[in-house]
N, C-alpha and C positions, 0 to 999 in steps of 0.2 A: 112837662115830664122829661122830656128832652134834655131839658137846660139844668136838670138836678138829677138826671144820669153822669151827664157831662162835669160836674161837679163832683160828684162824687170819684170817676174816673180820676180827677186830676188830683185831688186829695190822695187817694191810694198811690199813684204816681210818688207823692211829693216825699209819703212817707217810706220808699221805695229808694230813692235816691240816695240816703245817706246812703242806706246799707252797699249800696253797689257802690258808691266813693269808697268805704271804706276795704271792700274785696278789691278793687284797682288798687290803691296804696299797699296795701299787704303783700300784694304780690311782686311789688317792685323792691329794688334793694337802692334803697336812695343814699345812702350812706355807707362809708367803710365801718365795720363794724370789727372789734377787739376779740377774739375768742377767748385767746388767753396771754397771761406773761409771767414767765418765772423767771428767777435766777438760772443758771447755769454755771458749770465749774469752768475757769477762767482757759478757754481755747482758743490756740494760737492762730490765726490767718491768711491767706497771704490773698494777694488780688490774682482774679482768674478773667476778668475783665477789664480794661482801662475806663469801660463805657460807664463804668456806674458812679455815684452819688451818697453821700449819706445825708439822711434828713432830721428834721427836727420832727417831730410827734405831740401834738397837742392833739384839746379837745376831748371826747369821753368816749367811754365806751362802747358807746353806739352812735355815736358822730365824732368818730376818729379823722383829722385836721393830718392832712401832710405839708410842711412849714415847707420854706427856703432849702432850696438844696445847700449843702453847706461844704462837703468834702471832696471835690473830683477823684476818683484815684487814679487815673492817667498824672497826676502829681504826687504818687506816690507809686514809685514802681516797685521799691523794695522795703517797702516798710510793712512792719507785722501789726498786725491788728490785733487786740483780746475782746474775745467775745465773754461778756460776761452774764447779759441777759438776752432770751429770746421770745418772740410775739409772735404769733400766728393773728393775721389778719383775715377778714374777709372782703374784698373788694367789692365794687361797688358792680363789678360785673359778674359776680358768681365767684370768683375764681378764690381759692386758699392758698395765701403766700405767706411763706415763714421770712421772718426779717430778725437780724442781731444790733445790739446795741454792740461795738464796737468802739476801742481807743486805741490811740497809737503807744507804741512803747513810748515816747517822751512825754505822753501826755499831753498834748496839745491840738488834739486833732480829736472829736469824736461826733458819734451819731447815728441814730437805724440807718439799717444798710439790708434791700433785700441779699437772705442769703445766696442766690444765684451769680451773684458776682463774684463770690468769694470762695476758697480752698483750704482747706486744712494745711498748715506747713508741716514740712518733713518734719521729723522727730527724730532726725539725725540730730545728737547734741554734743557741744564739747566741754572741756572743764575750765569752769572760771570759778573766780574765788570773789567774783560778786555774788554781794547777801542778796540781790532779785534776781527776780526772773525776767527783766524786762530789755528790749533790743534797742540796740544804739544806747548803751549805757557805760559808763569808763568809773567805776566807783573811786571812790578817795577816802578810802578808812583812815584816814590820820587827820580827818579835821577834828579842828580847835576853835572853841570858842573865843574872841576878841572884845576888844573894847573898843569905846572912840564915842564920837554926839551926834547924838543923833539929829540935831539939825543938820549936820552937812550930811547926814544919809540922805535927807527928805531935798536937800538941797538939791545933791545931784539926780536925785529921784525925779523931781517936778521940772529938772531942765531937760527930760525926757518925753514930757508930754505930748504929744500931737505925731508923732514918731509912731509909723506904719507898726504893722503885725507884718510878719514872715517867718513861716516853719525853719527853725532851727536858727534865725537870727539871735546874733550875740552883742548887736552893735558894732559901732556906735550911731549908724542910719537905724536899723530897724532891729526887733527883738523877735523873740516867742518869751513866755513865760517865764519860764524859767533859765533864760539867757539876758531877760534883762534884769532879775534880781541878783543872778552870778557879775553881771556889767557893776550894777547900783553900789554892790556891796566890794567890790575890787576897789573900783575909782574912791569911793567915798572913805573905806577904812584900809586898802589894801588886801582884805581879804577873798582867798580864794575856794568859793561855793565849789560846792558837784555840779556837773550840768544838768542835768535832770529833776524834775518836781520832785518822782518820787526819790531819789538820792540825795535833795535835800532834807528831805522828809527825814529819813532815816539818818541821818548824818548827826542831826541837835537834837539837842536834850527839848521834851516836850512842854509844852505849859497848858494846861487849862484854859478852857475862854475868860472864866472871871481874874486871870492873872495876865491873861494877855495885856502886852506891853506896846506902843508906837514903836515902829522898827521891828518888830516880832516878824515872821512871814508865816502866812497864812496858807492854808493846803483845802485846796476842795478832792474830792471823787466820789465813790463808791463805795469805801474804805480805807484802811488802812493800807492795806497791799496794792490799791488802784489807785495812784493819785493822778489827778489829770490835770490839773491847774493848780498856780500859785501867785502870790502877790505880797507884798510890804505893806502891813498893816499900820494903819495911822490913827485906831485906837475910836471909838464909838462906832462902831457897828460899819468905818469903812477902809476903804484899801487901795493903792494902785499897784497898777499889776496892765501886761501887756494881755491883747485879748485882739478878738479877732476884728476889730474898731481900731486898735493902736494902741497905745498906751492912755491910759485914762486915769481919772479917779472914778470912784464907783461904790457904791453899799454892797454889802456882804451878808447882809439878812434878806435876800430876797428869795423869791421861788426857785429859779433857775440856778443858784450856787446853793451847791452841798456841803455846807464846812466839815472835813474831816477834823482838822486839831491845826494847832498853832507851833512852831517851833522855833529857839533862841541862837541864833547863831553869834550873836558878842553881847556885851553887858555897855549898854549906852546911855552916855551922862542926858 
């Protein structure tokens, strides 16, 4: 009688146990979790801390992934940021932090950022007769399409390979983005680019992807008005272009580039 009380005791037990595993789990927050993420209208930045980072963001929305820290900004003392999207998190400790996707005016720099690091800029403004809105830009409205062959683009192009990344490099040691297609396209045809992705963006006449040409330059971001990377497109789906690795070749159909559009800056044999 004894030994089928006992029995019975431990059975009840057994079917007792999920249920309390699953009250333990429930109550814990084992994971960052997404509340939400919208767009926002494009707000300017500045740093309010040197301490902070911007990150990469993977993973889903109930196992939100905080990547590589990517951006210091004690290496950016005076540089503007555009917020353009923001995310309310839930950490893993309780706590709701609002974080901005964030770029620099050149483009070349971006990533979540909680926004406790960061300040709204004055809204003091002055009058330029640049078509953006974007800081550290010098526009050049008088560019002109060119010509020349495009093997000596690719030429001098590919003698750039293995050649560091540095914010605001123009060569001939190291580039950013769009310092080394302004370099590529000087030395190889004598032409003289805008310095800025989105300035070249704006500068040439557009082309379609199914008309895109080798030699075309290629434009990633957000949009139109957000460009944040660029590269010399080499025609099947890939492109070199300076990136935070150095100068590389690389695909352009992947997850992580956003192709905005392609743009012609000479006519190459």
């Amino acid at each position: 009688m004894k030994i089928k009380q006992l029995s019975f005791a431990v059975a009840a037990a057994a079917t007792l146990l999920p249920l309390w595993g699953l009250g333990t789990q429930a109550s814990a927050n084992a994971h960052h979790t997404v509340i939400s993420t919208s767009s926002m209208p494009d707000t300017k930045y500045v740093r309010k801390s040197a301490t902070g980072w911007t990150y990469n963001l993977s993973g889903t929305t109930y196992n939100l992934k905080f990547g590589k820290k990517t951006h210091y900004l004690k290496n950016y003392p005076n540089t503007t940021w555009h917020a353009t999207q923001k995310r309310y998190i839930l950490k893993k400790s309780g706590a709701k932090s609002l974080y901005y996707y964030v770029t620099n005016g050149r483009g070349t720099a971006s990533g979540w950022i909680w926004h406790g690091y960061l300040q709204k800029k004055s809204t003091t403004t002055s009058s330029s007769s640049s078509s953006t809105s974007y800081d550290h830009t010098t526009t050049n409205s008088s560019t002109t399409s060119q010509s020349g062959s495009y093997a000596t683009l690719l030429s001098v192009a590919k003698a750039q390979l293995g050649k560091p990344y540095v914010y605001g490099g123009n060569g001939p040691s190291s580039f950013d983005c769009s310092g080394f297609t302004k370099y590529v396209f000087s030395k190889a045809l004598g032409q003289t680019l805008p310095r800025t992705a989105q300035q070249q963006y704006n500068a040439y006449t557009h082309v379609s992807a199914s008309n895109a040409k080798p030699g075309d330059l290629i434009f990633f971001g957000t949009s139109t008005s957000n460009i944040t990377h660029c590269g010399i497109y080499l025609g099947n789906n890939k492109m070199i272009d300076a990136q935070l690795r150095g100068v590389i070749t690389e695909s352009t159909n992947v997850s992580w580039w956003h192709t905005v559009g392609y743009a012609r800056p000479a006519s190459l044999s």
